[in-house]
C-alpha positions as CSV (number, residue, x, y, z in Angstrom):
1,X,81.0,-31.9,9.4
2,X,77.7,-33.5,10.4
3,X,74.5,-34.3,8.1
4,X,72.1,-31.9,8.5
5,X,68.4,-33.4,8.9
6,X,65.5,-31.9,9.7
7,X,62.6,-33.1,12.3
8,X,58.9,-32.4,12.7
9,X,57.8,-32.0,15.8
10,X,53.4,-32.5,14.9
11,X,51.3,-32.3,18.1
12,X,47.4,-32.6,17.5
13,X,45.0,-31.1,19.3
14,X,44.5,-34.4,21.9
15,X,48.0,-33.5,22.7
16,X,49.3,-37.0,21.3
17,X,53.1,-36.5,19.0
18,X,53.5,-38.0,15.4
19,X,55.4,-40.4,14.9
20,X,56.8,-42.8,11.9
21,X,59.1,-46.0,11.8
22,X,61.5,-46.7,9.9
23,X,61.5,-49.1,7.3
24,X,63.0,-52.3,8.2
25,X,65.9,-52.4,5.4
26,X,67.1,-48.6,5.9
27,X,69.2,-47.6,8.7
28,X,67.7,-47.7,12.0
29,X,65.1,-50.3,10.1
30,X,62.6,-50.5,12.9
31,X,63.0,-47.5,14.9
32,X,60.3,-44.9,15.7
33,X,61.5,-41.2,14.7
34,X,60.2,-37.4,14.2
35,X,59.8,-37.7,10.2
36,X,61.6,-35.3,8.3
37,X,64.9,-35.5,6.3
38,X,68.3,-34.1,4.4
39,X,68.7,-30.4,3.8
40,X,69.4,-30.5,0.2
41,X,71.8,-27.9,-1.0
42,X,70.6,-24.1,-0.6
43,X,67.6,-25.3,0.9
44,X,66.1,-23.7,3.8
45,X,65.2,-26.4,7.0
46,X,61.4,-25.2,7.4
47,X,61.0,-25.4,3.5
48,X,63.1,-28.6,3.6
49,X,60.9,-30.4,6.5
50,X,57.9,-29.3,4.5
51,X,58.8,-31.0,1.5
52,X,60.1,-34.5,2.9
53,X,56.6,-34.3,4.7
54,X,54.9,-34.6,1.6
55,X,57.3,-37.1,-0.3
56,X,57.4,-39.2,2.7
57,X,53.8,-39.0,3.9
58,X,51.9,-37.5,1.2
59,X,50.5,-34.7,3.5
60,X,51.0,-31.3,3.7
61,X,52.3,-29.2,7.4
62,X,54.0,-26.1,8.0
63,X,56.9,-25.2,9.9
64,X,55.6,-23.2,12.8
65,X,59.0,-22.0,14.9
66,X,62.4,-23.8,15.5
67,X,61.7,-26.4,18.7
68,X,65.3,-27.3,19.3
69,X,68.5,-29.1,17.8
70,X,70.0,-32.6,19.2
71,X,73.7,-33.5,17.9
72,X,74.1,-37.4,17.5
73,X,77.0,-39.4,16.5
74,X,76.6,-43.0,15.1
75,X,79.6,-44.4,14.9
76,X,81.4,-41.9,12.7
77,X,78.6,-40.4,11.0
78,X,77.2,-37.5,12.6
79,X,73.8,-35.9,12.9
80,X,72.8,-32.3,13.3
81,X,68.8,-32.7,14.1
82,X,66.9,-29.6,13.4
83,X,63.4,-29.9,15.0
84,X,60.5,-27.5,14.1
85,X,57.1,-27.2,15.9
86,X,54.7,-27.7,12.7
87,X,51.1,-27.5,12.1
88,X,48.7,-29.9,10.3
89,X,47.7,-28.4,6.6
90,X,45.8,-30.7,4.9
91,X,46.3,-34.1,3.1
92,X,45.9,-37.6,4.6
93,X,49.0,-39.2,6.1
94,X,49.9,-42.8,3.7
95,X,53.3,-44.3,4.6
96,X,55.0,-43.4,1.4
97,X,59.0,-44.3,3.0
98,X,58.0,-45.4,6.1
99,X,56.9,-48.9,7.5
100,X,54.1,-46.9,9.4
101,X,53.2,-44.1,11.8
102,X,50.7,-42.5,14.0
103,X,50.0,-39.9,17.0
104,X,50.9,-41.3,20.2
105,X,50.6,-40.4,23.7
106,X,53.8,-40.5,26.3
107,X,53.1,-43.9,27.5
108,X,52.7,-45.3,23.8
109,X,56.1,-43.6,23.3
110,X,57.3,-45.4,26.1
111,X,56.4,-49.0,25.4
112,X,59.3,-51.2,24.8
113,X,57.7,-52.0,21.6
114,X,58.4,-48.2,20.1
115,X,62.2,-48.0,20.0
116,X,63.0,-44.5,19.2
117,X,65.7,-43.7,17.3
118,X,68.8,-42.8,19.2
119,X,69.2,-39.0,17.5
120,X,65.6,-38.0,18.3
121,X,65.8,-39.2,22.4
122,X,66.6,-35.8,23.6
123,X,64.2,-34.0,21.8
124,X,61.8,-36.4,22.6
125,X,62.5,-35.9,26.3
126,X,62.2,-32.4,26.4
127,X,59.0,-32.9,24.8
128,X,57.8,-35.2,27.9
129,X,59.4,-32.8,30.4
130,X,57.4,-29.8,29.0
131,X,54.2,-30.9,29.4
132,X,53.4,-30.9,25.2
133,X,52.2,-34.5,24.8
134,X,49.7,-36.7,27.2
């Protein structure tokens, strides 16, 4: 069965996507990903998403609408990505479990200095295709 983790999906109003990396002694140290986190037992994925939001980054967003899934497998652990469109609520961002973060723009993104996480390339992709970032 894969892990279940979910991913927010920000957008601000310059069209520009949040991102956060990794820290550099956790899996994937280094990589730039959608924050968001394990479904814990029961829990729903909007409610989940909204409350690794805060623990990670000390801010609070809502969960808006489903964006889309991405299935991943590293090695043999596998990754079911749940991705939410979310809003900005209120709270400044600090980088509680992350090395650091930021909005970024498409050609940011694609720098080879922002390695993105293998799981979240699809998503990321669609996001670009669409038109939702500049």
């Amino acid at each position: 069965m894969p892990i279940t983790v979910t991913a927010a999906v920000i957008i601000d109003e310059n069209k520009r996507l949040f991102l956060a990396k990794r820290k550099k002694n956790d899996t994937l140290g280094g990589f730039w990903e959608f924050p968001g986190g394990k479904l814990e037992p029961g829990e729903k994925p909007d409610k989940c998403l909204e409350r690794e939001i805060k623990e990670e980054l000390d801010f609070e967003i809502r969960a808006k609408a489903p964006f889309n899934f991405s299935y991943f497998e590293y090695g043999n652990k596998k990754i079911l990505l749940l991705a939410y469109l979310c809003e900005y609520i209120s709270g400044e961002a600090r980088a509680l479990e992350c090395d650091d973060f930021g909005f970024f723009e498409k050609n940011d993104i694609a720098s080879s200095k922002m390695p993105i996480a293998p799981a979240d390339v699809a998503l990321l992709n669609e996001i670009i295709e669409r038109g939702l970032i500049k």
